[in-house]
Biotite code that builds the C-alpha atoms (Angstrom):
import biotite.structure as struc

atoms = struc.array([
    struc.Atom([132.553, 86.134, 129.711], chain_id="A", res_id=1, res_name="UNK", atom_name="CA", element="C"),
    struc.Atom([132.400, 85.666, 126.059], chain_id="A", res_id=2, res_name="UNK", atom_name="CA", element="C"),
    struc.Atom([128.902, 87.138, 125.875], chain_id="A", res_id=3, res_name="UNK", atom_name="CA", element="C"),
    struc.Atom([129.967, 90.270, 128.022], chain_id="A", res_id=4, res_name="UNK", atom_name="CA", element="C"),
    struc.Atom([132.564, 90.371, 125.118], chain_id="A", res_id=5, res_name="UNK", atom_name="CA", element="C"),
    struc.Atom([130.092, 90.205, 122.603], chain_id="A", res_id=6, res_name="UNK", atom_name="CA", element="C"),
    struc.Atom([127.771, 92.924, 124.002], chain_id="A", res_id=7, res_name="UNK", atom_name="CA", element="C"),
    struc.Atom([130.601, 95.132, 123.879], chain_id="A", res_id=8, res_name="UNK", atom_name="CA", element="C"),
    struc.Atom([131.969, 94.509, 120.362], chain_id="A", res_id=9, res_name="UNK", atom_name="CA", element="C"),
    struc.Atom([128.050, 95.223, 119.307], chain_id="A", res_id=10, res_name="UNK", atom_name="CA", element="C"),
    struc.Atom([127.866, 98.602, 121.497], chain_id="A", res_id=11, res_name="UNK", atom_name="CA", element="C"),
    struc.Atom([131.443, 99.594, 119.412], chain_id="A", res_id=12, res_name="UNK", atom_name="CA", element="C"),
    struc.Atom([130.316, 98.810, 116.149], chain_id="A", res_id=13, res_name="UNK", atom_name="CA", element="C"),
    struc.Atom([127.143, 101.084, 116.983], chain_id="A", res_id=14, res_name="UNK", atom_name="CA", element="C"),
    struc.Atom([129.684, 103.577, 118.209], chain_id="A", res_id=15, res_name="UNK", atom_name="CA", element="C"),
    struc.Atom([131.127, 103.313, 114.830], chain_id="A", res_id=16, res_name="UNK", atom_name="CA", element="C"),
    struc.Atom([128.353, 103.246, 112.806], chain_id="A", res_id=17, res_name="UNK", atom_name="CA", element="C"),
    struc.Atom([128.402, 105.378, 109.793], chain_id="A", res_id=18, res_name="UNK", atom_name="CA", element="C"),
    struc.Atom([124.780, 106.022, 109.811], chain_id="A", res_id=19, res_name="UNK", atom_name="CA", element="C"),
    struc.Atom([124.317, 107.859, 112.871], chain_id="A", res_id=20, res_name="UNK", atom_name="CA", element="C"),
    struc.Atom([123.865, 111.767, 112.139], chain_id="A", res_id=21, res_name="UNK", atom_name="CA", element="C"),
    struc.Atom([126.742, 114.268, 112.299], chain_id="A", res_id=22, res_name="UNK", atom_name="CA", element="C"),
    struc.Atom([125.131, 115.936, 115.215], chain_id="A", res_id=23, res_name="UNK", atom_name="CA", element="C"),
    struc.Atom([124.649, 112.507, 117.288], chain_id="A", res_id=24, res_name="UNK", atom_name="CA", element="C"),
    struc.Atom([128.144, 111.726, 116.566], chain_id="A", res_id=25, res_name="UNK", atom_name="CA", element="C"),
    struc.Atom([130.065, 114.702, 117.926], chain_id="A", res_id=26, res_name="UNK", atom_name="CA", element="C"),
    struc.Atom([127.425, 114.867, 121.117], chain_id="A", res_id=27, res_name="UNK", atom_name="CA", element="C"),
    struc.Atom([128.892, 111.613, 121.921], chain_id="A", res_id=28, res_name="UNK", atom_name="CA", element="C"),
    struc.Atom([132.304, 112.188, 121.336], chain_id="A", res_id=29, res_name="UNK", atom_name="CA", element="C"),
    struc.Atom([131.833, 115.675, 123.165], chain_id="A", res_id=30, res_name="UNK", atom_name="CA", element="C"),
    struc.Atom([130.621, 113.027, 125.813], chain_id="A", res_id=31, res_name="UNK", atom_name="CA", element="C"),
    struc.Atom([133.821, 111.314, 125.595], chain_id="A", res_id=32, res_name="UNK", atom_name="CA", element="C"),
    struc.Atom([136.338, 113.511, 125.892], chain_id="A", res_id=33, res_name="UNK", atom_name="CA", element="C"),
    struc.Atom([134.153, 114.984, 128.643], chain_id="A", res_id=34, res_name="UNK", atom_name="CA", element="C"),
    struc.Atom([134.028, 111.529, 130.901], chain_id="A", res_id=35, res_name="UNK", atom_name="CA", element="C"),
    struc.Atom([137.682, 111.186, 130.045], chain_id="A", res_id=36, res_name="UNK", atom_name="CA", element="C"),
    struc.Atom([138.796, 114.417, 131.206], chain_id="A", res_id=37, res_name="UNK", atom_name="CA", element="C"),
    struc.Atom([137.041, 114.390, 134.647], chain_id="A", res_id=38, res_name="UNK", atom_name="CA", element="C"),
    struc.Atom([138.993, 110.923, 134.601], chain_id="A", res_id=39, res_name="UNK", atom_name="CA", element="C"),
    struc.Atom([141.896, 112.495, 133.990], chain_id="A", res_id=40, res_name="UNK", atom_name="CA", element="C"),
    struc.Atom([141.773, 115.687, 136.507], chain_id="A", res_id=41, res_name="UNK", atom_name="CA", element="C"),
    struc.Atom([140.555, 113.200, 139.466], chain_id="A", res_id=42, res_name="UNK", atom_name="CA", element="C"),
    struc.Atom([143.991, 110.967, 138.653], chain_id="A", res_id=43, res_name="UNK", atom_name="CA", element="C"),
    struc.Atom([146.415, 113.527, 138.651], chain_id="A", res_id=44, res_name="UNK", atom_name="CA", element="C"),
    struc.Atom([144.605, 116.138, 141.643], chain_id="A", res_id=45, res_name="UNK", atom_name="CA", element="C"),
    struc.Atom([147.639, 116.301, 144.423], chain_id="A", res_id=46, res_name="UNK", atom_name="CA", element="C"),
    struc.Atom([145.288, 116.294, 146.544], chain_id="A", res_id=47, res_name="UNK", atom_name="CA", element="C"),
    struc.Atom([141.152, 114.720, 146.884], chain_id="A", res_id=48, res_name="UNK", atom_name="CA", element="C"),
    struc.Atom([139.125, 117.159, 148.504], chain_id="A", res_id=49, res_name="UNK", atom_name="CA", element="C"),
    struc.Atom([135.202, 116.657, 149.073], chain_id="A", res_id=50, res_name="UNK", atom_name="CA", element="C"),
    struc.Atom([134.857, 119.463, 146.492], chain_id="A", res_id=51, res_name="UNK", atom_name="CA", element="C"),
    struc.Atom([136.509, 118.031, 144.225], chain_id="A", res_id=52, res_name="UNK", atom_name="CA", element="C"),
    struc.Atom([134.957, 114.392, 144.208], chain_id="A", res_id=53, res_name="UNK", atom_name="CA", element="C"),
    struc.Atom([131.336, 116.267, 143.611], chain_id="A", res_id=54, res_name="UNK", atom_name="CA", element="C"),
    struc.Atom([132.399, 118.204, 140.819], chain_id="A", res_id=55, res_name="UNK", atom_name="CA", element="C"),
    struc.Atom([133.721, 114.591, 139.197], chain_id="A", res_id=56, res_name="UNK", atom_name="CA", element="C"),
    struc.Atom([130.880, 113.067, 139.872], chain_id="A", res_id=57, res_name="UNK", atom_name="CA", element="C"),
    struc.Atom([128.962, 115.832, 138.397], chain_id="A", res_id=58, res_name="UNK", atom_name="CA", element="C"),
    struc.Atom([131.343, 116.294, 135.262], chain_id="A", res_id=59, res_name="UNK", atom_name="CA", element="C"),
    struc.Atom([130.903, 112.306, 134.939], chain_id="A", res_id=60, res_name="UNK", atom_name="CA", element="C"),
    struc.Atom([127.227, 112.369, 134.979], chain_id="A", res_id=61, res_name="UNK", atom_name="CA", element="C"),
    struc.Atom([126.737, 114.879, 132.431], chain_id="A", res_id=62, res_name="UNK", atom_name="CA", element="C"),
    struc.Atom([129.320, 113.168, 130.418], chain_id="A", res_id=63, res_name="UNK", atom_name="CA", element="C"),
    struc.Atom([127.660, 110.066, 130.292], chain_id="A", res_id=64, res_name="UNK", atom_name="CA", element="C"),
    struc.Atom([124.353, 112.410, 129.861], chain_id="A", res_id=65, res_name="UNK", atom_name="CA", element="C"),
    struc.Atom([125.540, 113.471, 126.860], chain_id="A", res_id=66, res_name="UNK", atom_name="CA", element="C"),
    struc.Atom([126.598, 110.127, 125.149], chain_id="A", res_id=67, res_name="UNK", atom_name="CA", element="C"),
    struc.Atom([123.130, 108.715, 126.138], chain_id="A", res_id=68, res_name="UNK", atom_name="CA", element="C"),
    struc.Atom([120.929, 111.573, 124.184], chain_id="A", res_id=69, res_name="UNK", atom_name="CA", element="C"),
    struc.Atom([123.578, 110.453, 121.098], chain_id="A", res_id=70, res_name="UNK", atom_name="CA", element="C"),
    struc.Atom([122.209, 107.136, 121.580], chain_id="A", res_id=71, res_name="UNK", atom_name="CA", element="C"),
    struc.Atom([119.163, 107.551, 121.986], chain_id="A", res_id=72, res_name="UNK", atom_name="CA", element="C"),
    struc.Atom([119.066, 110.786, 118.972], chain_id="A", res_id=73, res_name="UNK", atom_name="CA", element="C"),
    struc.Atom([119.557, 107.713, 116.569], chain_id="A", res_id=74, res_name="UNK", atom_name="CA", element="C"),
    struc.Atom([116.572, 105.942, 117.740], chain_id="A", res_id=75, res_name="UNK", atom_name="CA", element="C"),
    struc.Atom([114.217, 109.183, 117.971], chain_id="A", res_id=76, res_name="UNK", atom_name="CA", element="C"),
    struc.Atom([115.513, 110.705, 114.602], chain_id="A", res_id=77, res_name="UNK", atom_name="CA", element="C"),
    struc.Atom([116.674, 107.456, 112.374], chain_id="A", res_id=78, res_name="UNK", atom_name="CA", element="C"),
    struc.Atom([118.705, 108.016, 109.274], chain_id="A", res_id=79, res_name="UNK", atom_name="CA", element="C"),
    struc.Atom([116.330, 107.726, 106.131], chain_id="A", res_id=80, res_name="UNK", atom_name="CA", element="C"),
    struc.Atom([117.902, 105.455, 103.934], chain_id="A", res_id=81, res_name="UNK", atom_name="CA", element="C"),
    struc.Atom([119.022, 106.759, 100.405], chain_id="A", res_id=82, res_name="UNK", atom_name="CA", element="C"),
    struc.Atom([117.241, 104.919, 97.230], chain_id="A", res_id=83, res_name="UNK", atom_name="CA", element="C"),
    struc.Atom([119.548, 102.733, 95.743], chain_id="A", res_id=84, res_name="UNK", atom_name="CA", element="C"),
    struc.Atom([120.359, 103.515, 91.418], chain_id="A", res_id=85, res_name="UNK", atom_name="CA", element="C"),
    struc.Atom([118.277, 100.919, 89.863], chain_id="A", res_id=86, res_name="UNK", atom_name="CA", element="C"),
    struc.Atom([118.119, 99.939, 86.072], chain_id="A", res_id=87, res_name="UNK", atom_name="CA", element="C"),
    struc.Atom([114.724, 99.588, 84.176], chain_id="A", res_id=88, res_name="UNK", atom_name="CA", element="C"),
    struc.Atom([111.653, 100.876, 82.401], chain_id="A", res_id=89, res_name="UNK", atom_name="CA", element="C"),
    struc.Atom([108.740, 103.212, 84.066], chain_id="A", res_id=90, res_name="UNK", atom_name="CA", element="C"),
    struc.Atom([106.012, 101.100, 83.431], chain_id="A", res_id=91, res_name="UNK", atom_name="CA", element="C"),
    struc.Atom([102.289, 100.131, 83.861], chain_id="A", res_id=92, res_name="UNK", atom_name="CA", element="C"),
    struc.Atom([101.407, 96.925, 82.282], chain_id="A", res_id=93, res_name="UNK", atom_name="CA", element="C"),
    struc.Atom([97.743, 94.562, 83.226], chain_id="A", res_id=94, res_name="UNK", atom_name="CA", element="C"),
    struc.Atom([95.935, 92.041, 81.978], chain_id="A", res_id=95, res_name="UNK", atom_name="CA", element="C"),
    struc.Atom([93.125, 93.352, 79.807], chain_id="A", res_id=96, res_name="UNK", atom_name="CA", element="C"),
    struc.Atom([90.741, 90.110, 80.694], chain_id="A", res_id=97, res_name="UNK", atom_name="CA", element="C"),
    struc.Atom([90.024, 91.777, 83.903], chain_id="A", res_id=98, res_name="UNK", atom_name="CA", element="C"),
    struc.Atom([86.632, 94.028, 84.201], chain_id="A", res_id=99, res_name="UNK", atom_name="CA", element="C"),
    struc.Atom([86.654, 97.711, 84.358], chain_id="A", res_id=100, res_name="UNK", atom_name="CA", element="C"),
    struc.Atom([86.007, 97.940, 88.367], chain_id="A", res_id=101, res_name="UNK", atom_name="CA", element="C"),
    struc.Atom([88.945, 95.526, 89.125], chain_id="A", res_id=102, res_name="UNK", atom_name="CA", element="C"),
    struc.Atom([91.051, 97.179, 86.545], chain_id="A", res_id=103, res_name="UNK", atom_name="CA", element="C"),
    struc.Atom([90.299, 100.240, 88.150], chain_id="A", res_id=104, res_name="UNK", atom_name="CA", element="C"),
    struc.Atom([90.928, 99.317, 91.723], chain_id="A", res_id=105, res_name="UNK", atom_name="CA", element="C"),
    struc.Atom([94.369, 97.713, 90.728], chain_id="A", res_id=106, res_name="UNK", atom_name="CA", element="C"),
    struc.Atom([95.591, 101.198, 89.230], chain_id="A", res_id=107, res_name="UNK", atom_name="CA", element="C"),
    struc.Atom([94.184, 103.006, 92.100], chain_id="A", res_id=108, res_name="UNK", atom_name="CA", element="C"),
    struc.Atom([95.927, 100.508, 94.940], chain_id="A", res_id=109, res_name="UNK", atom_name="CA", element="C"),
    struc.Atom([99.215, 100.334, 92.986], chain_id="A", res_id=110, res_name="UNK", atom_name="CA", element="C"),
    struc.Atom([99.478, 103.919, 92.238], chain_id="A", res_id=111, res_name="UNK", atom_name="CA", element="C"),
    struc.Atom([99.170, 104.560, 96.085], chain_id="A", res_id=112, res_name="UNK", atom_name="CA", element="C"),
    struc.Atom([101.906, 101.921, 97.027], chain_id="A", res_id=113, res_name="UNK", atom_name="CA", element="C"),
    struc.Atom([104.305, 103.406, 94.585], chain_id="A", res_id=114, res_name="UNK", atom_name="CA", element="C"),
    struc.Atom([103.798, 107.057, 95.812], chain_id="A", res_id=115, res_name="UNK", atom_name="CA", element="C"),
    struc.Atom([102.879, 106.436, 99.828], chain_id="A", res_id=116, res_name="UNK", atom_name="CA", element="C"),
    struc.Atom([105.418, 103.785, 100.334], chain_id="A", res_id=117, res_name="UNK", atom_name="CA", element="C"),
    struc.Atom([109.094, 103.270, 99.601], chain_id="A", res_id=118, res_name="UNK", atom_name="CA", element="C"),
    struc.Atom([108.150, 100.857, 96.851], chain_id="A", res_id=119, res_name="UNK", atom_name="CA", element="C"),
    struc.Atom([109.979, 100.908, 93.306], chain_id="A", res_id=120, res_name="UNK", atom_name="CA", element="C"),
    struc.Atom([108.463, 98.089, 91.627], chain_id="A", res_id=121, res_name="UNK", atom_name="CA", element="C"),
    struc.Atom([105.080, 96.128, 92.341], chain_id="A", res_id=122, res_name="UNK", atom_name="CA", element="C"),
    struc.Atom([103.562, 92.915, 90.632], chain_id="A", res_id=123, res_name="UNK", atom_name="CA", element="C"),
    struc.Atom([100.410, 90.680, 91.388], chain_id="A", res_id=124, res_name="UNK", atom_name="CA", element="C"),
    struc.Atom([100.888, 86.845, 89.991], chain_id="A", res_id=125, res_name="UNK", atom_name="CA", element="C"),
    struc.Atom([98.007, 85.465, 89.781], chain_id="A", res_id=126, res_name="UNK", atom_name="CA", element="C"),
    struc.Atom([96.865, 81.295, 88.618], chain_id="A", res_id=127, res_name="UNK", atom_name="CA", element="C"),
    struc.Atom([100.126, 81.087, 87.050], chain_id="A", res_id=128, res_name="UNK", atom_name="CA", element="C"),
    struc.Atom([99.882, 84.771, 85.214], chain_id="A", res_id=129, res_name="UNK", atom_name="CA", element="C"),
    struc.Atom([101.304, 88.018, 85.728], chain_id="A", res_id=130, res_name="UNK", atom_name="CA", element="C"),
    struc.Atom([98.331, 89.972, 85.592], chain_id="A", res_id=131, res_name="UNK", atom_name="CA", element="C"),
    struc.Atom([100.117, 93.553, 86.637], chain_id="A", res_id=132, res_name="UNK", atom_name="CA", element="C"),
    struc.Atom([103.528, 95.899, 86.628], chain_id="A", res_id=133, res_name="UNK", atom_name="CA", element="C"),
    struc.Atom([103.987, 98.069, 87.923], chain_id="A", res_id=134, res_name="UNK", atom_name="CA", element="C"),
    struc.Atom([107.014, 101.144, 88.080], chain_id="A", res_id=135, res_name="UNK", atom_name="CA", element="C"),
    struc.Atom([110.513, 100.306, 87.428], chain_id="A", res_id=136, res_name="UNK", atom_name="CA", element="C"),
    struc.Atom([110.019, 97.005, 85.321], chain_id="A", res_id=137, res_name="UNK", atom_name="CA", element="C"),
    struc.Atom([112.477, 94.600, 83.962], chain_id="A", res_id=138, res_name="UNK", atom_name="CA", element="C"),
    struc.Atom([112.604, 93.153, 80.198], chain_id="A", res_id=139, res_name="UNK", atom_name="CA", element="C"),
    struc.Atom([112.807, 89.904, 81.990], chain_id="A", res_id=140, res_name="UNK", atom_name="CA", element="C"),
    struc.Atom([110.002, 87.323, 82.873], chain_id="A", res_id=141, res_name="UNK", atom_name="CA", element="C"),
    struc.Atom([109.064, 86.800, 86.706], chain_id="A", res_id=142, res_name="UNK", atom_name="CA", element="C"),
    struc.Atom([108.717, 82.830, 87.713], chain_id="A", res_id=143, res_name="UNK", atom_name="CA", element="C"),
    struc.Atom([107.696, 82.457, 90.910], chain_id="A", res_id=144, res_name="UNK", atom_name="CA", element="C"),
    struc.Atom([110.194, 80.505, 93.248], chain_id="A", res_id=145, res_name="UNK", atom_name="CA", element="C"),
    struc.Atom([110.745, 78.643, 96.539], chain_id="A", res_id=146, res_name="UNK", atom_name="CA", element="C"),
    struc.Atom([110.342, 81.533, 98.524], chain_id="A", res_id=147, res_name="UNK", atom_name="CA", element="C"),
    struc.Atom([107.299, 82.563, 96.846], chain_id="A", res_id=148, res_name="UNK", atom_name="CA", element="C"),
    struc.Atom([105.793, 79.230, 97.487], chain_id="A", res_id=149, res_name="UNK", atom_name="CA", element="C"),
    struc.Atom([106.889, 79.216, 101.176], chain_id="A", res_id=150, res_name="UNK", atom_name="CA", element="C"),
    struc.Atom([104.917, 82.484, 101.463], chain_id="A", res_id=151, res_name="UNK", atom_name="CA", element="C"),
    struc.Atom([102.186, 80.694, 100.444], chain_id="A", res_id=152, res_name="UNK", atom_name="CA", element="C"),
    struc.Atom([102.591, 78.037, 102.686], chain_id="A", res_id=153, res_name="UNK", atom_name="CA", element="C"),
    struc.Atom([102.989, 79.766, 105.609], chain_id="A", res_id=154, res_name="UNK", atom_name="CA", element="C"),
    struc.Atom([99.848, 82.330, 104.747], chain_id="A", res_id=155, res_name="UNK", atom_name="CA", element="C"),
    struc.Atom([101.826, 85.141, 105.728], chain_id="A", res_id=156, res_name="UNK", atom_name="CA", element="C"),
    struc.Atom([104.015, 88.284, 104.184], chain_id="A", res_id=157, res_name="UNK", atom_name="CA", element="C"),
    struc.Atom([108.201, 87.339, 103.353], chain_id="A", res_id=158, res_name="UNK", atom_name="CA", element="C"),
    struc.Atom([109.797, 90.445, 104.206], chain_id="A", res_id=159, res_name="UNK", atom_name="CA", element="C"),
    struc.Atom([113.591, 90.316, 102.582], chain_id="A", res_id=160, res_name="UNK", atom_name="CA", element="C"),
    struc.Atom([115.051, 93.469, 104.073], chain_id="A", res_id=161, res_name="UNK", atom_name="CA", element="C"),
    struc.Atom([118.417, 93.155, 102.483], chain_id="A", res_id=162, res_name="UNK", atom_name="CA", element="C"),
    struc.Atom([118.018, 90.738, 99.527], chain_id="A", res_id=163, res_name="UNK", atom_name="CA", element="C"),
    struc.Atom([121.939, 90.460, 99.133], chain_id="A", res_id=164, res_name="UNK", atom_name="CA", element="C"),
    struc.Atom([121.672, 88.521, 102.357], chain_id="A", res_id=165, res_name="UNK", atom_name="CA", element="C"),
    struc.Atom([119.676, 85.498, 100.976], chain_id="A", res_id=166, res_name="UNK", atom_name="CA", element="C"),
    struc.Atom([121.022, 82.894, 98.681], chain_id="A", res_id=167, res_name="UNK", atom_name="CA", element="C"),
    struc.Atom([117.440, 83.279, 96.329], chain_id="A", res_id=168, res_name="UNK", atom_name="CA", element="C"),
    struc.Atom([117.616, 86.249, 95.433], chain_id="A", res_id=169, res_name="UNK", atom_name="CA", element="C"),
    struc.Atom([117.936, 85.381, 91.883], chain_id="A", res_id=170, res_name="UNK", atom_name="CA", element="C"),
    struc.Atom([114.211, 84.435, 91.929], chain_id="A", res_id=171, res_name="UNK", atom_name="CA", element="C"),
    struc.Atom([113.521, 88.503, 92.071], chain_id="A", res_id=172, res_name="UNK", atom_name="CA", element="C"),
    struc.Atom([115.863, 89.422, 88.882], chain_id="A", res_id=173, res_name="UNK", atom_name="CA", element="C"),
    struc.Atom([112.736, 88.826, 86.399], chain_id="A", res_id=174, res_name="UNK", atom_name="CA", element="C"),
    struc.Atom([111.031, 91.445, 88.253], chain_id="A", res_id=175, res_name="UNK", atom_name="CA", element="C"),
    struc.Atom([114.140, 93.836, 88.484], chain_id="A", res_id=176, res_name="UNK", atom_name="CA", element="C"),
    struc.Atom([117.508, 93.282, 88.866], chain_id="A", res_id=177, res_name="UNK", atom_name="CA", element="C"),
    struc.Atom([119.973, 94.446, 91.905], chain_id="A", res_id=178, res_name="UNK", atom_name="CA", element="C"),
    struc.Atom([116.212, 95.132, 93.949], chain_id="A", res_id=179, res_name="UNK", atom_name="CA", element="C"),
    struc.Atom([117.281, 95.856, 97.880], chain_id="A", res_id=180, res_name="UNK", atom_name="CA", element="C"),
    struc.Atom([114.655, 94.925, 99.427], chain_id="A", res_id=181, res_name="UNK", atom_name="CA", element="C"),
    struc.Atom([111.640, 92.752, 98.346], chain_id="A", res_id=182, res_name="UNK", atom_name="CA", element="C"),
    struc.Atom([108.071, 92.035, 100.272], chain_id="A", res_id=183, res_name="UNK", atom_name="CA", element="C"),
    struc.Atom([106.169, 88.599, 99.328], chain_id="A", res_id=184, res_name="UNK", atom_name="CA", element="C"),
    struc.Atom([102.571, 88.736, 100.096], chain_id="A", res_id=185, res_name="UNK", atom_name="CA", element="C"),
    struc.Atom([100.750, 85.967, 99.458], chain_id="A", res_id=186, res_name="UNK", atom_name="CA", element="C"),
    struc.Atom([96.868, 86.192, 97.401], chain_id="A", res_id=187, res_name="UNK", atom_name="CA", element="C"),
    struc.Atom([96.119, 82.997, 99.353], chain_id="A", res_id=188, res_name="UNK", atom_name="CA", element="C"),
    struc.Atom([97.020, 80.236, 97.391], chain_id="A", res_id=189, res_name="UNK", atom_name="CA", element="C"),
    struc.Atom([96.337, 81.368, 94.005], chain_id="A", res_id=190, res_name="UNK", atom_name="CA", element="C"),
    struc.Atom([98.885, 84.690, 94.075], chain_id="A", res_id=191, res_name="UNK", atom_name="CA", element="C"),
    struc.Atom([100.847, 86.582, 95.541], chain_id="A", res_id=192, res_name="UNK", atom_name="CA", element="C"),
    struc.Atom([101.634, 90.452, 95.494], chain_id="A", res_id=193, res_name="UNK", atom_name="CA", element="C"),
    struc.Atom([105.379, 91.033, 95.248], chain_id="A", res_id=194, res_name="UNK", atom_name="CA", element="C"),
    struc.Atom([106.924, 94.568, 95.686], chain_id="A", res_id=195, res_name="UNK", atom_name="CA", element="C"),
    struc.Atom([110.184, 96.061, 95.592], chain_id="A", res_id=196, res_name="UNK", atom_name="CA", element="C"),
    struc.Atom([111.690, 98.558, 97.844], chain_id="A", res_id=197, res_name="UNK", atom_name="CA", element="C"),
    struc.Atom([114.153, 101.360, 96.850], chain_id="A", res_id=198, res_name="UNK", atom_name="CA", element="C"),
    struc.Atom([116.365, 100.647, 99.560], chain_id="A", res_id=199, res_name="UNK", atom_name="CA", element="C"),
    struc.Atom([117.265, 97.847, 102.416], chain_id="A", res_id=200, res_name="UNK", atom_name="CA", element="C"),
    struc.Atom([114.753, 97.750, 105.546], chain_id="A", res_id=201, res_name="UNK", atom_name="CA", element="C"),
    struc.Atom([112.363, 100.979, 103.686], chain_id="A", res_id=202, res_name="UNK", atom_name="CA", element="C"),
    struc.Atom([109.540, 99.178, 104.345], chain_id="A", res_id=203, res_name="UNK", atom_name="CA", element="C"),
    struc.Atom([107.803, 99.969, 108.025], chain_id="A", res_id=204, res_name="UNK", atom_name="CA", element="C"),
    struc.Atom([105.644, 98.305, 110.039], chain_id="A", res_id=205, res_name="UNK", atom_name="CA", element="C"),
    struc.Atom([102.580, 101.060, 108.708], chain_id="A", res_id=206, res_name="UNK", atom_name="CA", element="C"),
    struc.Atom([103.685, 99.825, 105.341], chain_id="A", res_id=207, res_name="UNK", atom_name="CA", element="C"),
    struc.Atom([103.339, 96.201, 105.882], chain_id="A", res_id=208, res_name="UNK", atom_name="CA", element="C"),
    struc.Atom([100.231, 97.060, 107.376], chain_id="A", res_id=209, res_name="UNK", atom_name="CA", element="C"),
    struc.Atom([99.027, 98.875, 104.288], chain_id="A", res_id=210, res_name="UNK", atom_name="CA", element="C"),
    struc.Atom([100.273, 96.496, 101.817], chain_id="A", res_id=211, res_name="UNK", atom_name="CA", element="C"),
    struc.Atom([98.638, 93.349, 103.999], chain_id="A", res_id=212, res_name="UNK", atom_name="CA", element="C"),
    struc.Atom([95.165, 95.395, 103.472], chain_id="A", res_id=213, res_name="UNK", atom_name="CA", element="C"),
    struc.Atom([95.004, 96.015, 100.332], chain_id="A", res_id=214, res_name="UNK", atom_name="CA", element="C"),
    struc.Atom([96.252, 92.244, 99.409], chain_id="A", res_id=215, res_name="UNK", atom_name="CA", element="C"),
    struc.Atom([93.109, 90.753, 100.990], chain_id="A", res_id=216, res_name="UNK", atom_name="CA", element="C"),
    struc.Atom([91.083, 93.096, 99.244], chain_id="A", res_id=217, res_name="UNK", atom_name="CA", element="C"),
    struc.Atom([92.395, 92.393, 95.414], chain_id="A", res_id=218, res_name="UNK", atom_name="CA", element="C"),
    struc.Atom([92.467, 88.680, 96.702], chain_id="A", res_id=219, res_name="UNK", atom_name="CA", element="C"),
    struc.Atom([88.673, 88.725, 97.287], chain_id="A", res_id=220, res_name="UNK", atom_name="CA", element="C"),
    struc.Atom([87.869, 90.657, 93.965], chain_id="A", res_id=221, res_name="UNK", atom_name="CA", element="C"),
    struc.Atom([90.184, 88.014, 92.000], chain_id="A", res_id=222, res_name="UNK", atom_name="CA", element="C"),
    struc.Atom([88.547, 85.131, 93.208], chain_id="A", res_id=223, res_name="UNK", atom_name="CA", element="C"),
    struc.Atom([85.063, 86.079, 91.450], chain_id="A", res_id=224, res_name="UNK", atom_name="CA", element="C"),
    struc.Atom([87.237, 85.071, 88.017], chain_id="A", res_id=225, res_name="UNK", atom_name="CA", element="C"),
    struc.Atom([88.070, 82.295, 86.970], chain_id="A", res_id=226, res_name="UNK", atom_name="CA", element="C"),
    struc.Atom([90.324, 83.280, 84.114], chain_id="A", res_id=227, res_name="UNK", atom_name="CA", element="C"),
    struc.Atom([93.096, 86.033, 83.729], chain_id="A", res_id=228, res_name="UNK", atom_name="CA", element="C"),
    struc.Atom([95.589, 86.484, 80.392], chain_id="A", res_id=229, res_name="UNK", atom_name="CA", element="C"),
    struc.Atom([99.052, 87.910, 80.572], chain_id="A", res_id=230, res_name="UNK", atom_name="CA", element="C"),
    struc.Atom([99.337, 91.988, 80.507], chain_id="A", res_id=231, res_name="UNK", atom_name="CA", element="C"),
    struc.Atom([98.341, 93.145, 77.143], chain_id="A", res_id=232, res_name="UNK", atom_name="CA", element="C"),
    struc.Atom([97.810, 96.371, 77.667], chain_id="A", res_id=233, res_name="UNK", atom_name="CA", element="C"),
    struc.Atom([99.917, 99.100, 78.935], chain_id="A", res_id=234, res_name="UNK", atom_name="CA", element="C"),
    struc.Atom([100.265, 102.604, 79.808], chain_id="A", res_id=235, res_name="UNK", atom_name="CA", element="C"),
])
């Protein structure tokens, strides 16, 4: 009983849900008053005729027709979340111990997150140095922190889609403060590529995908050095 009571208070809140499009929202209420009004005209008839009970029926079904393309509108057509106001700097800072080719590569690779992806901020940590920033940047140092290091120990991407929901979300603020969303993927066990979203739950599945790629790929050309400085050079 209780969980029949929770399924309901979840399909209400949907109901409710601020997000769903303007259109979605009055198809289902349309649906609504539509289902309650063939309610209504069946209760009060004087009389129930054959005719009548069809054209319930039918009134009913399309009723219930019309709530279920609201539903299913918000799934097909989902509401793009807005970017959240963030403070910092446009910047581009790297490590200039790096060679040309990997230099190159790390511009190309972050320039494409920032512009193909819902990213605001980027930056690769790697044998205890930040080696790039990228985008919105904070005046603040990054230190890596526990869930950093769990990333690493699991050998797999920490997706924080809504980074007010976690208790360590401090450990982000050197990178930029009030972030919404944050992905952690590790550089096997020497890095890891960090990036901030604009918004909660930007990131999709494609995205992942992307970022995943291109993190194996820096991995491999980081591990022919030995030796990185901080970022002392920007653009």
């Amino acid at each position: 009983m209780s969980a029949h009571r929770d399924n309901v208070k979840s399909v209400k809140k949907s109901i409710l849900d601020a997000s769903w499009p303007p259109v979605a929202r009055i198809t289902f209420i349309c649906g609504i008053i539509g289902l309650l009004t063939s309610i209504l005209n069946q209760y009060f008839a004087i009389s129930t005729s054959p005719p009548l009970i069809r054209a319930s029926v039918l009134a009913s079904l399309l009723a219930i027709g019309l709530m279920l393309v609201a539903i299913l509108w918000t799934a097909i057509i989902p509401k793009v979340p807005e970017r959240m106001i963030m403070g910092g700097r446009q910047g581009f800072t790297y490590s200039n111990n790096l060679p040309s080719s990997l230099i190159n590569e790390l511009a190309w690779g972050s320039h494409m997150i920032l512009t193909a992806t819902p990213a605001a901020t980027l930056l690769i940590w790697w044998d205890g140095h930040c080696i790039l920033r990228r985008g919105q940047l904070s005046q603040d140092a990054f230190v890596p922190g526990q869930i950093c290091q769990r990333a690493s120990e699991k050998e797999a991407a920490i997706s924080l889609v809504n980074l007010e929901l976690y208790p360590g979300r401090d450990e982000f603020n050197g990178i930029l403060e009030g972030l919404p969303s944050v992905i952690v993927q590790p550089l096997g066990l020497r890095g890891w590529l960090i990036i901030g979203g604009w918004s909660v739950r930007c990131f999709s599945q494609s995205d992942e995908t992307w970022i995943k790629g291109w993190a194996e790929k820096i991995r491999f050309g980081l591990e022919s050095f030995t030796t990185v400085s901080e970022p002392l050079s920007s653009q």
